[in-house]
C-alpha positions in Angstrom: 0.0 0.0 0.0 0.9 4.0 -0.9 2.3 5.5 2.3 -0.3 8.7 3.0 1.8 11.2 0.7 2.0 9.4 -2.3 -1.5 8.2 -2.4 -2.6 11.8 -1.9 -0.1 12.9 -5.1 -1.1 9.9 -6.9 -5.2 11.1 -6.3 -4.1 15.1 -7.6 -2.7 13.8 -10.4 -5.6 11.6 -11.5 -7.9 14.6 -11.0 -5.1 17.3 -12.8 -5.6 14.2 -15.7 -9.4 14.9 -15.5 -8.7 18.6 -16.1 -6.3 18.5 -19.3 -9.6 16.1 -20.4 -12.3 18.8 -19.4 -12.2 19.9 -23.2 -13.0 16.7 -24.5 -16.2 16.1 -22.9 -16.4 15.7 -19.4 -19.9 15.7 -17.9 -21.4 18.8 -16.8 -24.3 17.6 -15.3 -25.5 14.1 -13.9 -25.7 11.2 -16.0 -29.8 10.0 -17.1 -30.9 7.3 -18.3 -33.6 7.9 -21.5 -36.6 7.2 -19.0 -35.4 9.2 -16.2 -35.5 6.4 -14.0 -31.9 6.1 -13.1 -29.3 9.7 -12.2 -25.8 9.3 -11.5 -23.6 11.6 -10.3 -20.3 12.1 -8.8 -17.4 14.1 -7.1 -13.6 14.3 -7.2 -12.1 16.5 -4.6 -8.5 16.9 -3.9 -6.7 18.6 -1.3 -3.6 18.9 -0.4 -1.6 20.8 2.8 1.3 20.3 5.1 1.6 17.2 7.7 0.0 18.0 10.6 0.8 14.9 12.5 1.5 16.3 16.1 -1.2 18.9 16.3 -4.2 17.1 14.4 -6.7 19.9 14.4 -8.1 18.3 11.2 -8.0 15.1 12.0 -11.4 13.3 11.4 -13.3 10.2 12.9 -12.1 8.1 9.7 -8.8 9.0 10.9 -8.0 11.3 7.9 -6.4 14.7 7.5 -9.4 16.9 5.7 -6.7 19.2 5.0 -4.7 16.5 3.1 -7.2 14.4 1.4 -8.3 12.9 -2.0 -11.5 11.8 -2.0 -13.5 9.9 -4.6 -17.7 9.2 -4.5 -20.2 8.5 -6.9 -24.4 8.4 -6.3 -27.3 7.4 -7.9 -30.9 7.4 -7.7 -33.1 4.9 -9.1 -37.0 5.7 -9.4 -38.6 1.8 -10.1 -42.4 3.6 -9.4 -43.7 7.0 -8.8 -44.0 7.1 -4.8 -40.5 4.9 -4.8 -36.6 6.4 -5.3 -33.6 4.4 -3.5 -30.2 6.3 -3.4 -26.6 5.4 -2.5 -23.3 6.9 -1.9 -20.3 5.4 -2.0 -17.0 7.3 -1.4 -13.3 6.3 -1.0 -10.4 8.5 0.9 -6.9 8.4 0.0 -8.1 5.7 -2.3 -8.7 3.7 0.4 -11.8 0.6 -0.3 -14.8 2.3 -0.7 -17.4 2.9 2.1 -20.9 3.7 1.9 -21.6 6.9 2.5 -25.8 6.6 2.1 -28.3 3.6 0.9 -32.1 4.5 1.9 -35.2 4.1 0.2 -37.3 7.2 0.3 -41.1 6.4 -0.1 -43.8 9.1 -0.9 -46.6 7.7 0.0 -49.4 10.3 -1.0 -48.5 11.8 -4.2 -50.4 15.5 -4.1 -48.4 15.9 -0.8 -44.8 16.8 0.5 -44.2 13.9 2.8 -41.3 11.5 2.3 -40.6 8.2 4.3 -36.6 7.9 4.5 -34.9 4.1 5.4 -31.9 2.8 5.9 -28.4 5.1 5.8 -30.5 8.4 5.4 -29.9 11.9 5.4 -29.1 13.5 9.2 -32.3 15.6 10.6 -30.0 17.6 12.9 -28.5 20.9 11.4 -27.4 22.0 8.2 -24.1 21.8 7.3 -24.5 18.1 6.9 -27.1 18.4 5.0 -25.2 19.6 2.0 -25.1 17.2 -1.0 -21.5 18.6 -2.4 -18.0 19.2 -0.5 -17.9 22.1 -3.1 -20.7 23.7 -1.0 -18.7 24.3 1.5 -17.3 28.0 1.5 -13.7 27.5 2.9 -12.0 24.1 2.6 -11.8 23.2 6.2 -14.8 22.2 8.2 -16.8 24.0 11.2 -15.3 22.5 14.1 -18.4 21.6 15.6 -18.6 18.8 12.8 -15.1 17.8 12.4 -12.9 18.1 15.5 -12.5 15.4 17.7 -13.2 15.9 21.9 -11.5 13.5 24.0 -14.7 11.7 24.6 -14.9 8.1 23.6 -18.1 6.0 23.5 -16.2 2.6 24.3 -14.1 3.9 27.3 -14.9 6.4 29.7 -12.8 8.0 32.5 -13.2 6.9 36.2 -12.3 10.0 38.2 -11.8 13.7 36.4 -8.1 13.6 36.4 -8.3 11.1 33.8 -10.6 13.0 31.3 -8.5 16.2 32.1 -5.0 14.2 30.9 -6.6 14.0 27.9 -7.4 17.7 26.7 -6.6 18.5 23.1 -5.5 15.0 22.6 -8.8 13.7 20.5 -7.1 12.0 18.2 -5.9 9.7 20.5 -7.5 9.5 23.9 -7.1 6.4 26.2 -9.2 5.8 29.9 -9.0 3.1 32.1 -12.4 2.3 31.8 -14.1 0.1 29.1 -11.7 -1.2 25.7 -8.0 -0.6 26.2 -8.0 0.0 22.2 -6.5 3.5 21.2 -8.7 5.0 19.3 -10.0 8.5 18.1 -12.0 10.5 19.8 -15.7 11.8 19.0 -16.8 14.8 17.4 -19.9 17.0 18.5 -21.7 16.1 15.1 -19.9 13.8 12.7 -19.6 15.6 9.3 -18.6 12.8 7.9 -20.9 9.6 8.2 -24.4 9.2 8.0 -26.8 7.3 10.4 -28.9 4.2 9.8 -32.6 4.0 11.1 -35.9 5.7 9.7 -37.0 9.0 8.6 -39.7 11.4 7.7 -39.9 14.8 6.3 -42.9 17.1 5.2 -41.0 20.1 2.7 -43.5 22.9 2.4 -43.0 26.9 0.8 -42.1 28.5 3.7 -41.7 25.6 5.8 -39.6 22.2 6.2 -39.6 19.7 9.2 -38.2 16.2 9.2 -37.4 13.4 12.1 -35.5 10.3 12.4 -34.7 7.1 14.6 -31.6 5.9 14.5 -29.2 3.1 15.6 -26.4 5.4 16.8 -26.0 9.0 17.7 -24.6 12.4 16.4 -21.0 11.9 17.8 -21.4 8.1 16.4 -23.2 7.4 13.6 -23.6 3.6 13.3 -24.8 1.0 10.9 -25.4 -1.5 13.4 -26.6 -0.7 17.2 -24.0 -1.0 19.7 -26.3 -0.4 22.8 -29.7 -0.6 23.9 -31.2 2.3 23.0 -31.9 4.6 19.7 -31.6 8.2 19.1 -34.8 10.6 18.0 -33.5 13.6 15.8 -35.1 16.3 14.5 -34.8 19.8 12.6 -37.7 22.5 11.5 -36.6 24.9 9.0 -38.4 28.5 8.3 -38.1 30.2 5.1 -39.9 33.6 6.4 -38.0 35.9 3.2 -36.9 35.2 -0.1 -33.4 34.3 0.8 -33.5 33.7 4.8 -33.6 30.4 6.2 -33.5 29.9 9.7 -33.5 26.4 11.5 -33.4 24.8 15.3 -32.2 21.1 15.8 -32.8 18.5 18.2 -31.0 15.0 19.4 -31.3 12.9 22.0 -30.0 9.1 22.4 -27.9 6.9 24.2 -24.5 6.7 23.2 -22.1 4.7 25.3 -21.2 1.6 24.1 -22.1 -2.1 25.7 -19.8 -3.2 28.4 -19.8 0.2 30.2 -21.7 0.5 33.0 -23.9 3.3 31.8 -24.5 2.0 28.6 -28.2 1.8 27.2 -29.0 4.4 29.5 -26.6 7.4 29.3 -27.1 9.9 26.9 -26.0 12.3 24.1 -28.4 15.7 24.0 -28.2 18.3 21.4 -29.6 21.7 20.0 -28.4 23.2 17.0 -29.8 26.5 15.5 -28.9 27.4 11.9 -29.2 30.6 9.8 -28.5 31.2 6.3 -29.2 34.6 4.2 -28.1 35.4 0.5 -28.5 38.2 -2.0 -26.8 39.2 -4.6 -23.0 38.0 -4.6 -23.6 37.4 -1.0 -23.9 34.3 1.0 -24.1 34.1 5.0 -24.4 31.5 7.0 -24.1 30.8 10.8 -24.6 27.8 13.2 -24.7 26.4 17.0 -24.0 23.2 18.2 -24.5 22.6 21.5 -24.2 18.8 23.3 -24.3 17.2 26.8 -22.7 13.7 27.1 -23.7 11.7 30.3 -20.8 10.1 31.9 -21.1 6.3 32.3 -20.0 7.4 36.1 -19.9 10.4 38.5 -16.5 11.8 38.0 -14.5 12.5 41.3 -14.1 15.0 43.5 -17.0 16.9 42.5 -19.1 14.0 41.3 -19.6 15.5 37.7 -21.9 13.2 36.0 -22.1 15.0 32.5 -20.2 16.7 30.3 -21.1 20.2 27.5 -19.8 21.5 24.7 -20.7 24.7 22.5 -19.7 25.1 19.0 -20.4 28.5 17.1 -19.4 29.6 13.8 -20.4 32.1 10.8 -19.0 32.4 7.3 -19.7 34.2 4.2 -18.6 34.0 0.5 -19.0 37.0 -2.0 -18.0 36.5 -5.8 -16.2 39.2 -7.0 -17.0 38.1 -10.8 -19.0 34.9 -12.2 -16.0 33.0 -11.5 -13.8 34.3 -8.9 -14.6 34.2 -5.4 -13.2 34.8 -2.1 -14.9 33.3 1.7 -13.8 32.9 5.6 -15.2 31.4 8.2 -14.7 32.1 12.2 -15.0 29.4 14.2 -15.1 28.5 17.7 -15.1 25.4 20.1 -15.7 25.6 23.8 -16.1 23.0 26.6 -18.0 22.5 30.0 -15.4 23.0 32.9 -14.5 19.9 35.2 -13.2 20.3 38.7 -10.2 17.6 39.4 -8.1 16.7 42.1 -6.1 20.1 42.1 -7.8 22.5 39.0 -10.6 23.1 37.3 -10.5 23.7 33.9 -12.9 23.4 30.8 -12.7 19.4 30.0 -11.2 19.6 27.1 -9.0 22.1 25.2 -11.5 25.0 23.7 -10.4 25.7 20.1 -11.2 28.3 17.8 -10.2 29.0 14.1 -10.5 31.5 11.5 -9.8 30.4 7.5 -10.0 32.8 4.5 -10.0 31.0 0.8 -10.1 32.1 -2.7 -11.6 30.3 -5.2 -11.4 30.5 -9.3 -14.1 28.4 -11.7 -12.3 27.1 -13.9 -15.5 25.6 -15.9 -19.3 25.3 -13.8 -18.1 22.5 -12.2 -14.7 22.7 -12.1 -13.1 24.8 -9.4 -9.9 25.4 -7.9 -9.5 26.9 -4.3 -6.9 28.1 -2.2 -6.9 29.1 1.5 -5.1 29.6 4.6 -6.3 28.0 8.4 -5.6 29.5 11.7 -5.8 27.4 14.5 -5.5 27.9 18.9 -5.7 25.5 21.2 -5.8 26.4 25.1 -4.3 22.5 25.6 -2.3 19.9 24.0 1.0 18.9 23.2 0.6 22.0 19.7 -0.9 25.3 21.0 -1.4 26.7 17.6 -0.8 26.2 13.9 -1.5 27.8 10.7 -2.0 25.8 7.7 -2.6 26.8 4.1 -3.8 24.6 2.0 -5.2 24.2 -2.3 -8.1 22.1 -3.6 -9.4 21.2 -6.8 -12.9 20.0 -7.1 -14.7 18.5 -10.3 -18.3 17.2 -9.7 -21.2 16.4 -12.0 
């Protein structure tokens, strides 16, 4: 196998390839059968920044860096009846073997109304930025933290007293307790960005206004395929379009989310709000989101018998295009944590974060664009304190 590097400037290449080609017909626009029945589409992202093996503030729950990543996936929907469409997604990292990404049949059951039945790995009913069909939507490369960075909380192991879960601050890539599987293993994120859920789902889509539910196997920090625990999580988001061009939205999550063989598990639980806002006119684009989540401890932490953790994520972006093809974006980010008293201080459990990126972007064709931006990054904990990162992408997607 490729070490990292050279799978990552084997994937640019095959993508730079792809662009020499974009003259001699490239789709522009997903693939139909002459009936309709069956689209195809698909996305080719690569991006490509320095190592950032000792600070990992983009380190994902795949275990990838998003800042140094190729990424490959193709969809389709196929339509066998009228009230009847079944979807899949299948994507592959550093050309890695392929995972799937999404594979749900969405039923329509009355056909003069709105209302979709979702099953299987379905779309997330919590928030918006996973909501978003393309990586290219995305207005800086990097992701809101909220959805990407991993806490020091793990759903297989747990810590026993607080001195434990404070050793571990700003170490979410790798965090290790003495309680539950003695496996190293990454951390989990407020919201994983990356992986859908697997359960059922229903959304009604109106004018002015959308609302949709689901209950899944695992939870927003860990999306499952299979159940690894009692108990299932209910989700749900209602959406507002009050304006032409304002959208504003308030989440809701709650499920357990501790593995089996902790002491806690079946019953302990992940809570979540989320509010989302989005406005655009013109050249503009804004949008802004909160994440908030409460994690029950599988046991009261020592001294002060803590028996649940918090965390608040926040951030707002914006993107203006200066012409039809040119572009510039930023984003301001930040990640902040519940404090924890422990044997001698008390400090937030985990390092609070906060991040600003600004990125440039050129369309090279409709669906071809190339990106450029630079990351900022501060940690208040962990072996790095701070790093900036630039970074380039080149997306092609049809």
């Amino acid at each position: 196998m490729f070490p990292a590097l050279h799978r990552l400037i084997f994937g640019a290449a095959c993508l730079m390839t792809a662009v020499r080609a974009a003259g001699q017909g490239l789709p522009e626009s997903p693939l139909r059968t002459p009936d309709g029945r069956l689209v195809v589409s698909a996305e080719a992202v690569a991006t490509i920044g320095p190592t950032d093996n000792e600070a990992y503030f983009n380190y994902t729950d795949y275990e990838h860096d998003a800042m140094r990543l190729f990424r490959l996936s193709a969809s389709a929907v196929w339509k066998p009846a009228g009230w009847l469409a079944l979807a899949s997604e299948v994507r592959s990292e550093n050309l890695e073997g392929p995972r799937v990404y999404a594979a749900y049949a969405r039923i329509r059951p009355f056909r003069d109304r709105p209302f979709d039945v979702t099953a299987g790995r379905i779309p997330p009913a919590f928030g918006a930025f996973a909501r978003r069909a393309y990586g290219t939507d995305n207005a800086v490369i990097g992701y809101p933290l909220a959805y990407q960075y991993l806490t020091s909380l793990r759903s297989d192991a747990a810590p026993v007293v607080a001195d434990d879960l404070l050793r571990m601050r700003g170490r979410g890539w790798r965090p290790s307790f003495p309680l539950g599987s003695q496996a190293v293993e990454p951390g989990v994120p407020l919201v994983s960005g990356f992986r859908w859920d697997t359960g059922v789902g229903a959304a009604w889509t109106g004018s002015t206004v959308q609302v949709s539910a689901a209950l899944t196997n695992g939870t927003l920090s860990n999306p499952r395929v299979g159940d690894d625990n009692a108990g299932k999580q209910i989700s749900g988001r209602v959406a507002v379009t009050p304006i032409i061009g304002l959208v504003v939205g308030a989440s809701g999550a709650a499920g357990e989310w501790l593995a089996r063989g902790l002491p806690a598990a079946g019953s302990a639980q992940q809570r979540a709000f989320g509010a989302d806002a989005e406005y655009s006119r013109g050249h503009w684009i804004v949008r802004g989101e909160l994440v908030f989540s409460r994690w029950a401890l599988p046991v009261p932490l020592p001294p002060a018998q803590a028996g649940a953790v918090s965390a608040l994520g926040r951030w707002v972006e914006g993107r203006y295009r200066l012409t039809p093809r040119v572009f510039v974006a930023g984003r301001i980010d930040h990640l902040g944590f519940s404090r924890l008293t422990g044997s001698s201080v008390t400090l937030p459990w985990d390092a609070p974060v906060s991040r600003v990126e600004a990125a440039a972007g050129y369309y090279l064709r409709r669906n071809l664009v190339a990106r450029m931006a630079v990351q900022r990054n501060r940690r208040d904990g962990g072996r790095v304190r701070g790093r900036t990162i630039p970074s380039v992408q080149l997306a092609y997607w049809f």
